[in-house]
N, C-alpha and C positions, 0 to 999 in steps of 0.2 A: 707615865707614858714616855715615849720614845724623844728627845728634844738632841739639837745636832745645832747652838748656837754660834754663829762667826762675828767675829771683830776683830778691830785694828785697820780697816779700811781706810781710807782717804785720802784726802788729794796733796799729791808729790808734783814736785818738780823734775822732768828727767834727770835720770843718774841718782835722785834718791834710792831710799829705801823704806821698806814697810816690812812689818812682822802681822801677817793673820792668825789667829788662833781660832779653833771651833770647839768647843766645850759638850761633850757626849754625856747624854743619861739617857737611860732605859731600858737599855741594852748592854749587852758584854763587849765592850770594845776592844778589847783585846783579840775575841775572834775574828773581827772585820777589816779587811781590808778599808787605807780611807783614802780620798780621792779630792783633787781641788778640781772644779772645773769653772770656765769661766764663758761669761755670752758678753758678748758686747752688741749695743745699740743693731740691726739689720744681722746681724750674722747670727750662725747656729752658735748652740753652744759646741765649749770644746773642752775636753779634758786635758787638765796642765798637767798634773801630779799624780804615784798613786806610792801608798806608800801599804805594804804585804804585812800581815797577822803576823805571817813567819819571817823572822830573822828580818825583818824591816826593811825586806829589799823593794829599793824605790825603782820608778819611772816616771820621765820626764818628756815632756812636747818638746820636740826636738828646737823651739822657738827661746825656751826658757831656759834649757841648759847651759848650764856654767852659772848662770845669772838666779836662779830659785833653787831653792832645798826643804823637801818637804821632811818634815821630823814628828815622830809620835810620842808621847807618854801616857805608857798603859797606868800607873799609878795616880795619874791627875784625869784620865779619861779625855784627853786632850790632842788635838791634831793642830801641828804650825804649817804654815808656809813661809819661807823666810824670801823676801823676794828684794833683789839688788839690783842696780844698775837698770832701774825700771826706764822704760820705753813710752810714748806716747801712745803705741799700739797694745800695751799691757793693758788699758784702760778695759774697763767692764765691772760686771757684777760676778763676784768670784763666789760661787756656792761650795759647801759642804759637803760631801758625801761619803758613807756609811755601804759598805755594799758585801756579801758574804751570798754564795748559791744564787736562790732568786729571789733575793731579800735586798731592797737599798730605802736609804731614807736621807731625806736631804734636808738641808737649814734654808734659814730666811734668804741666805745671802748678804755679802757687804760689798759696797761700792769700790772699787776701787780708781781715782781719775790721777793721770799721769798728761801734767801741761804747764808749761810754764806761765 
């Protein structure tokens, strides 16, 4: 069955850093685009990152840029987000996504809290 697991979450200090990883089986992940998105506490969610099948061309929330870099490897079936100079406002639950046509599937989720 389809599993899209995230970790590396947890609570930083402003100006740290964290590495997410999400761990894909059951699907071809190489065909799918992947996707970070993240919700925090009252707000919607929001898509940070998104990283293309093809040629691995990313996009980024114009919030995160310079500061996140989303990376894939199609050999480990695996999606990073590398996230620096994290912000109090980066706090939330940062989800997984998997997303190809009208096909998406998403993980648990990992927390991520930025505060001193």
């Amino acid at each position: 069955q389809v599993q899209l697991v995230e970790s590396g979450g947890g609570l930083v200090q402003p100006g740290g850093s964290l590495r997410l990883s999400c761990a894909a089986s059951g699907f071809t992940f190489s065909s799918y685009a992947m996707r970070w998105y993240r919700q925090a506490p009252g707000k919607e969610r929001e898509l940070v990152a998104t990283i293309m099948s093809i040629e691995s061309i990313t996009i980024y929330l114009d919030s995160v840029k310079g500061r996140f870099t989303i990376s894939r490897d199609n050999a480990k079936n695996t999606v990073y987000l590398q996230m620096n100079s994290l912000k109090p406002e980066d706090t939330a639950v940062y989800h997984c996504n998997a997303h190809r046509l009208a096909t998406d599937y998403w993980g648990q989720g990992t927390q991520v809290t930025v505060s001193s």
